[in-house]
N, C-alpha and C positions, 0 to 999 in steps of 0.2 A: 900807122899805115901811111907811105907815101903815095900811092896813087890811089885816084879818085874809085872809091868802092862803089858798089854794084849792089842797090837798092831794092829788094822786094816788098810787096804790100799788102795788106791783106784786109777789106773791108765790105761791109754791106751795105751801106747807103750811098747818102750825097755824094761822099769823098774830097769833103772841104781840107779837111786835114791832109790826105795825098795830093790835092792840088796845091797845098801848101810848100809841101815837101819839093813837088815839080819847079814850084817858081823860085824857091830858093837853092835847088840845084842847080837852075839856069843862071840865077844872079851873082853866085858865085858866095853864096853865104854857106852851104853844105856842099863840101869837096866829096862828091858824088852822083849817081844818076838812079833816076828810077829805071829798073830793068822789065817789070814785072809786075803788072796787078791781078791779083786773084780778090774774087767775092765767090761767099756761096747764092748770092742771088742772081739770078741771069738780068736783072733786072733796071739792076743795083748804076745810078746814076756814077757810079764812082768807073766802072767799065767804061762808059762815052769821053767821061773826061782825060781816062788814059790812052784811049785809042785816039781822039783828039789829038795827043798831043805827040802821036809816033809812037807811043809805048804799048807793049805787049799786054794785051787782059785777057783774063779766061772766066768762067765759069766754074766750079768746080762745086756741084750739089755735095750737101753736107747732109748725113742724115743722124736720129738724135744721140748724144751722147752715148757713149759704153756700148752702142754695139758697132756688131762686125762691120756692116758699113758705116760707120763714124773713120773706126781705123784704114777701113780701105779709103776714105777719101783724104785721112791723115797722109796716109802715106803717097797718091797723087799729088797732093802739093808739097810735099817734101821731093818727090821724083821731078816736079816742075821748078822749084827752084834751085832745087840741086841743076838740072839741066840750063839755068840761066847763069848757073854760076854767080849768084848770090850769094855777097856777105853779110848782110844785115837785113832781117826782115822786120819790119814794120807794122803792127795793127795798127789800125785808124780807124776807129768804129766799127771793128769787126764782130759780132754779135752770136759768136762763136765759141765753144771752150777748144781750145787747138789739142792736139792730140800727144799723145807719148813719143810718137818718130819724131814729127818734127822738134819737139824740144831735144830728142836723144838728137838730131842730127845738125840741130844750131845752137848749141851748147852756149849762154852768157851772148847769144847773137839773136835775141827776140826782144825789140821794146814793144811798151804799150803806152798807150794816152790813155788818160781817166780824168771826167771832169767831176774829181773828188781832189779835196786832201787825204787820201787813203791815210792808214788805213780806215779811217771813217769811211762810212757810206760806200760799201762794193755795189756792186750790180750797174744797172741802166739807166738809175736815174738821181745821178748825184746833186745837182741842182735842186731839183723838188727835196729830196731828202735834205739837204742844207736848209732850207727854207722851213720845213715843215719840223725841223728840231729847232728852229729859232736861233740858228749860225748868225755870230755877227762875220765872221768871214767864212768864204768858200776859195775856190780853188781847181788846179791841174793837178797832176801827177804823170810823173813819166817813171817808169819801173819795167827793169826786167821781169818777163814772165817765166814765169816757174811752175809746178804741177798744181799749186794752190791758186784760185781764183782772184784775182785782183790781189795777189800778195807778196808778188815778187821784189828785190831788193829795188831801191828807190833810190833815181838818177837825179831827178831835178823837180823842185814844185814851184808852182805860182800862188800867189795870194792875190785871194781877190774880197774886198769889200764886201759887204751884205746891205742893199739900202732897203733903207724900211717901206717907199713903194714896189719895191722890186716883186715880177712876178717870175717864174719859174722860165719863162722866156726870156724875159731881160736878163737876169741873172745868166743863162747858160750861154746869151751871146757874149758878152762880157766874159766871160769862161774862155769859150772860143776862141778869141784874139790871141790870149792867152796860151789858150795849147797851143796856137800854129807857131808861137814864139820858144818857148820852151821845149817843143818839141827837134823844131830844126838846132836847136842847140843841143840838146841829148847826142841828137846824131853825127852832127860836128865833131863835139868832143869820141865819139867811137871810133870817127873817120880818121882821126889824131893819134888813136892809142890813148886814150888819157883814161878811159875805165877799167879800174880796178874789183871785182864784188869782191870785199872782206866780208864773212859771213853774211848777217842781215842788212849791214852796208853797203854802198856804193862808193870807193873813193876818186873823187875828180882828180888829176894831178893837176899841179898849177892853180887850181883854182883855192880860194878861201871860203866863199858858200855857193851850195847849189839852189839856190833860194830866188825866186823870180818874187820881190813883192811892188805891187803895183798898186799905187794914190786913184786907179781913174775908178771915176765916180760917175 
């Protein structure tokens, strides 16, 4: 892609990770812009940081998986970022399972962050789970989302150390750094055309690993 794409986001909390995305669109490290923040939480500290900063947030209540209002609200934020005209949608702590529309209607155009080296450790708490299996290392993961939960093809990981006072805090900050790093690079390379998904692969072009490993201790 040669011009700067059109970033939506999709999160429930903090929105460390979106604000990550924000400043490295501005610095000029991700050839693109956030267009869009959606949370299902009206609440959700990641809405302030995008209205903060000129960008469009909404609200958009989610209600629980597999029913008819799951789909209706699937299909609002498919209608809302289709209306931004958004090419890449981005979760970032979104605490959600996204719906059937929007994968049918951004087809190989949904990342996710995980602070797991998936496939180990799905769910919400990959840090604790790394810890309480006695990982000497942990990790990110940035992967296409796909109809299976935390299983979609995988774009780039970080490696991260396991220190032996580490607690499930420290660990997941250390994490952190990590995904705001790896993360703006997933989308770089998308912003580029450089991703390919071969079946359960991801190929970077240009690149020889997509592999983030990191000494900090």
């Amino acid at each position: 892609m040669s011009e700067r794409i059109r970033i939506g986001a999709l999160a429930s909390g903090g929105g460390t990770n979106v604000q990550a995305i924000i400043d490295r669109c501005a610095d000029g490290r991700i050839s693109g812009d956030v267009v869009l923040v959606i949370s299902d939480r009206a609440d959700a500290r990641v809405l302030e940081r995008a209205r903060g900063c000129g960008i469009e947030a909404r609200h958009i209540a989610v209600a629980k998986t597999g029913t008819d209002e799951w789909l209706a609200a699937d299909r609002q934020i498919v209608a809302a970022f289709e209306a931004a005209r958004v090419d890449l949608v981005c979760m970032a702590g979104y605490m959600r399972i996204i719906g059937p529309h929007l994968l049918e209607a951004f087809p190989h155009r949904i990342i996710n962050i995980h602070p797991a080296l998936l496939p180990a450790f799905k769910g919400v708490h990959g840090p604790r789970d790394a810890l309480e299996y006695g990982c000497k290392i942990a990790g990110a993961t940035v992967h296409f989302a796909d109809p299976e939960f935390d299983m979609g093809p995988i774009i780039t990981q970080a490696v991260v150390p396991v220190r032996e006072d580490d607690t499930e805090e420290t660990l997941a900050a250390r994490i952190l750094r990590q995904e705001h790093e790896i993360y703006a690079q997933a989308i770089q390379w998308f912003a580029e055309g450089r991703l390919r998904v071969e079946g359960r692969g991801v190929v970077v072009s240009g690149v020889q690993t997509a592999a983030r490993i990191t000494a900090e201790c």
